[in-house]
C-alpha angles and dihedrals in degrees: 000000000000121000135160137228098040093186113008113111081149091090131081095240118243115251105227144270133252124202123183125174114188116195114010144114114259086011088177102050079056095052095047087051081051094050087044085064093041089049088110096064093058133007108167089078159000154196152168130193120191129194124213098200081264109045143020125237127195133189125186147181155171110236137023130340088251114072092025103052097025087085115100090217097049088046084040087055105054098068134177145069096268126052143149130216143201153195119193129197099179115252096149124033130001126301109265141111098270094067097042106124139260088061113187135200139176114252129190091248077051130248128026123183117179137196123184146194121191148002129319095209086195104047100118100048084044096056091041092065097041089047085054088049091056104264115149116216124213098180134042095221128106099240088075089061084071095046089057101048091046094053090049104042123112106227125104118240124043093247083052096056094036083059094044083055100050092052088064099053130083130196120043141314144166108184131177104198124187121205131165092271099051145291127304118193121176147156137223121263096253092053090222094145109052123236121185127188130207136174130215103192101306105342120097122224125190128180150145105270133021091234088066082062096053095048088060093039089258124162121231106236106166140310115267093250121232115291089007128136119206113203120191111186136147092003088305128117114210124183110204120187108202097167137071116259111262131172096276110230109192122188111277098202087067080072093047108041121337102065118076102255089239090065129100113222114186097349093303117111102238091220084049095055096041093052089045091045082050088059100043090059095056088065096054104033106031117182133203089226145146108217141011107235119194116215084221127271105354099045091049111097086031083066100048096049083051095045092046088050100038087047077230115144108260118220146169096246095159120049117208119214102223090195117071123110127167102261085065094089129331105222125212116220090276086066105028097092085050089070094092087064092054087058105032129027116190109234096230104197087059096045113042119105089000131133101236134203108205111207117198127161097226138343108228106172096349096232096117089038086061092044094055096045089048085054097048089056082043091061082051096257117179094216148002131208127176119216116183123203089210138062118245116309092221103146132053118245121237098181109085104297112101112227128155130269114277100263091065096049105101103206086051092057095033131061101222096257084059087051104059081047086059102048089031102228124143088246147005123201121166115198117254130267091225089038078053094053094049099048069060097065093254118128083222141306118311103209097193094050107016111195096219143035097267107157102125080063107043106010088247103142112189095204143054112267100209099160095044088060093055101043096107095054113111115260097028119158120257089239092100101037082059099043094046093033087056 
C-alpha cells in the first residue's frame, strides 16, 4: 500500500477530491486518470463505482490511486459509461475501508453511489435522530448521513428526496452521486468545496479541481455555482437551484495550499495568487537578507513572488525527496524526529554563511517549522528568517480540512514574538489577512461580508456548528472527536 506524509502531522491535511464522469467508454480508466491528478487532496484512500446501465461496480482501497487502479482486471471489472471517483484523507471517521468513498447503497428508487467533499457539521445530531428512527449505519463517516436522509425521505422523485436531504445538512459539500437515471453533482450554498465542471465532445466531467480536466483532455466549461445541482440525464443537462441566493464564501486556503498550484479556482490561477500573496508579503514583511529559500513545494510560488518583489535571488536551498511512503520504514520514537531529513535535505553550499528567507505557506504546530530552521543553522546559515504566506492559523476547520484541535495550534497558544522563540528563527512575519484578501484581487476584508470562507484564520465560521455546541453531552458519537482531535 502507497501512502504519502510519513511523518508530517505539521500540515493542515488535504479534504479530499471527487472525479464523474457521465456518458464515455471506459468511464472508469478515465476516472482513475482523474483521481491520479486529485492524489494531493487525499492520500490515505480511493475509489471509483461505475454503473452499466444495469449494475453497479465498485472498487475500493486503502492508499494511493497507483498501485490500487493500475491492475486490467480491476479496470475490467468497473464497466460501464458512467462512473464516479474519489480520493479520502480521513476528516471524519477512522481510516478503513468502510468509510472509503464512494460509498453506495441500494435505495428503493435502485442504485446510489455517493462522493463527497467536505464536512457534514450536523452529522451527529443528524445520525442520532435516524438511529432513533431505525437506520443502520455501516460507516462512521458523514457521507452516510446523506445516504440516509435521502432513502427515508417523503418526497416522490430521487432528486426530490436528494434535495430534501441537502436542506437538512450544515457545513460543506461538493458530491458528485451516481443513480440508475443519471449523475447529480452539487455543491453546498456557501461554495466553500469547490466543484468544476468540463465537456469532451458530449460527455460531461466534474471534479475538484480543473487540473484533474486537463490531465483527461477535458475542456473547462464553468464552475457548479454555489447551491447549485447539476443533472445529467438522457443526454440533458439540467442546472436546478433549490436554495435561496446567499454571498458565496468559498474556502480561501484552497488558494494558499490545498489546490495544485496549475488549477484555476474561481476564475484565479492558483500559481498566479500565491506569487502575488509572496509579494505581498515583502511589502509588508521586508526583510535585510541574502537569499529567498522555498520550504518545498508549498512555499514555492510564495517565494518567487518575495524574491521578485524584494529584488532577493531566489534558490532551491532545500531539496525535497519526492519519494518517501510509509511503508518505507515505521520509526519508533528514536527515529521518529529524524522524518523531516528524509523529506527535505538543506543544500549546504548554498546555504552556508548565508542570510536566509525562509518561505512556508502556514505553521500549524510549529514542529516542521522548527525542524527546517534547525537545518538551515546545520548547513551553517547566517541567518534565518520565516516568512508565512498565510495569516495565523488560530481556529480549527469543520468543513472538511483536518487540523488539529485549537490547543495544539501554535499560533492559537503563542503571540507571534513567542513563536519565532519557539521555532528559533531571527525573525518571524505572517502575511496579512488584509494583505491575503488583496493578492486575491480584494482591495481588503470586508468584516461585515467576507468574500471567502476564512475561519482558521479569524474564527468567522459561515455556517451553524451544531455538532461542535453539543460535543460535551453524554453519549455523543466519536465523528467530531475525530474530526477536532485530527
Amino acid at each position: 500500500m502507497i501512502t504519502t506524509h510519513p511523518f508530517d502531522d505539521d500540515k493542515l491535511r488535504e479534504e479530499c477530491g471527487v472525479f464523474g464522469v457521465a456518458g464515455a467508454i471506459d468511464a472508469a480508466a478515465m476516472v482513475a486518470l482523474g483521481l491520479h491528478a486529485l492524489q494531493h487532496r487525499g492520500q490515505e484512500a480511493a475509489g471509483i463505482s461505475s454503473f452499466d446501465g444495469r449494475l453497479f461496480h465498485n472498487h475500493k482501497a486503502l492508499g494511493h490511486v497507483a498501485g490500487n487502479f493500475d491492475s486490467e482486471d480491476i479496470m475490467r471489472s468497473l464497466k460501464g459509461d458512467w462512473a464516479i471517483g474519489h480520493v479520502r484523507y480521513a476528516t471524519t471517521g477512522e481510516t478503513a475501508l468502510r468509510n472509503v468513498q464512494p460509498l453506495y447503497a441500494e435505495l428503493a428508487s435502485g442504485g446510489f453511489a455517493i462522493a463527497h467533499n467536505g464536512n457534514i457539521s450536523n452529522a451527529m445530531k443528524l445520525r442520532h435522530d435516524l438511529i432513533r428512527t431505525g437506520s443502520i449505519f455501516q460507516s462512521t463517516s458523514d457521507t452516510e448521513t446523506i445516504i440516509h436522509l435521502v432513502a427515508t425521505s417523503r418526497y416522490r422523485t430521487l432528486l426530490d428526496k436528494f434535495i430534501d436531504a441537502l436542506k437538512q445538512v450544515e457545513g460543506a459539500y461538493s458530491l458528485i452521486c451516481l443513480t440508475d437515471s443519471g449523475m447529480i453533482a452539487c455543491r453546498d450554498p456557501l461554495g466553500i468545496r469547490p466543484l468544476v465542471m468540463g465537456k469532451i465532445g458530449d460527455t460531461v466531467i466534474f471534479a475538484s479541481e480543473t487540473v484533474a480536466l486537463d490531465i483527461v483532455g477535458a475542456e473547462f466549461v464553468r464552475s457548479v455555482d454555489p447551491g447549485e445541482l447539476v443533472v445529467v440525464s438522457d443526454g440533458e443537462i439540467r442546472s436546478h437551484r433549490p436554495f435561496s441566493d446567499k454571498n458565496s464564501r468559498p474556502c480561501i486556503f484552497e488558494h494558499v495550499y490545498f489546490s495544485r498550484p496549475d488549477s484555476i479556482v474561481d476564475g484565479s490561477s492558483v500559481y498566479t495568487v500565491r506569487k502575488a500573496i509572496g509579494a505581498q508579503l515583502a511589502i509588508e514583511n521586508p526583510v535585510d537578507a541574502d537569499l529567498v529559500v522555498p520550504v518545498p513545494d508549498s512555499g514555492t510560488p510564495a517565494a518567487i513572488g518575495y524574491a521578485q518583489q524584494s529584488g532577493l535571488p531566489f534558490e532551491l536551498g532545500i531539496i525535497r525527496s519526492h519519494y518517501v511512503g510509509r511503508t518505507f520504514i515505521q520509526p519508533g520514537d528514536g527515529v521518529r524526529h529524524l522524518g523531516v531529513k528524509l523529506k527535505h535535505n538543506a543544500n549546504r553550499p548554498l546555504i552556508d554563511g548565508k542570510r536566509i528567507v525562509l518561505i512556508d505557506d502556514s505553521i500549524v504546530r510549529g514542529t516542521t517549522s522548527l525542524k527546517i530552521v534547525q537545518m538551515m543553522r546545520d548547513a551553517g546559515a547566517a541567518e534565518v528568517h520565516m516568512r508565512i504566506a498565510s495569516p495565523p492559523t488560530m481556529h480549527s476547520c469543520f468543513y472538511g480540512v483536518d487540523t488539529p484541535e485549537r490547543s495544539k495550534l501554535l499560533a492559537a497558544q503563542k503571540s507571534i514574538e513567542e513563536m519565532r522563540q519557539f521555532i528559533q528563527a531571527d525573525s518571524l512575519s505572517f502575511v496579512s489577512i488584509n494583505g491575503l484578501y488583496r493578492a486575491l484581487g480584494e482591495s481588503e476584508r470586508q468584516d461585515n461580508n467576507p468574500r471567502y470562507c476564512d475561519a482558521c484564520f479569524t474564527g468567522d465560521y459561515p455556517t451553524t456548528l451544531t455538532d461542535l455546541a453539543e460535543r460535551d453531552q453524554p453519549n455523543q458519537l466519536t465523528l467530531l472527536a475525530e474530526r477536532v482531535a485530527g
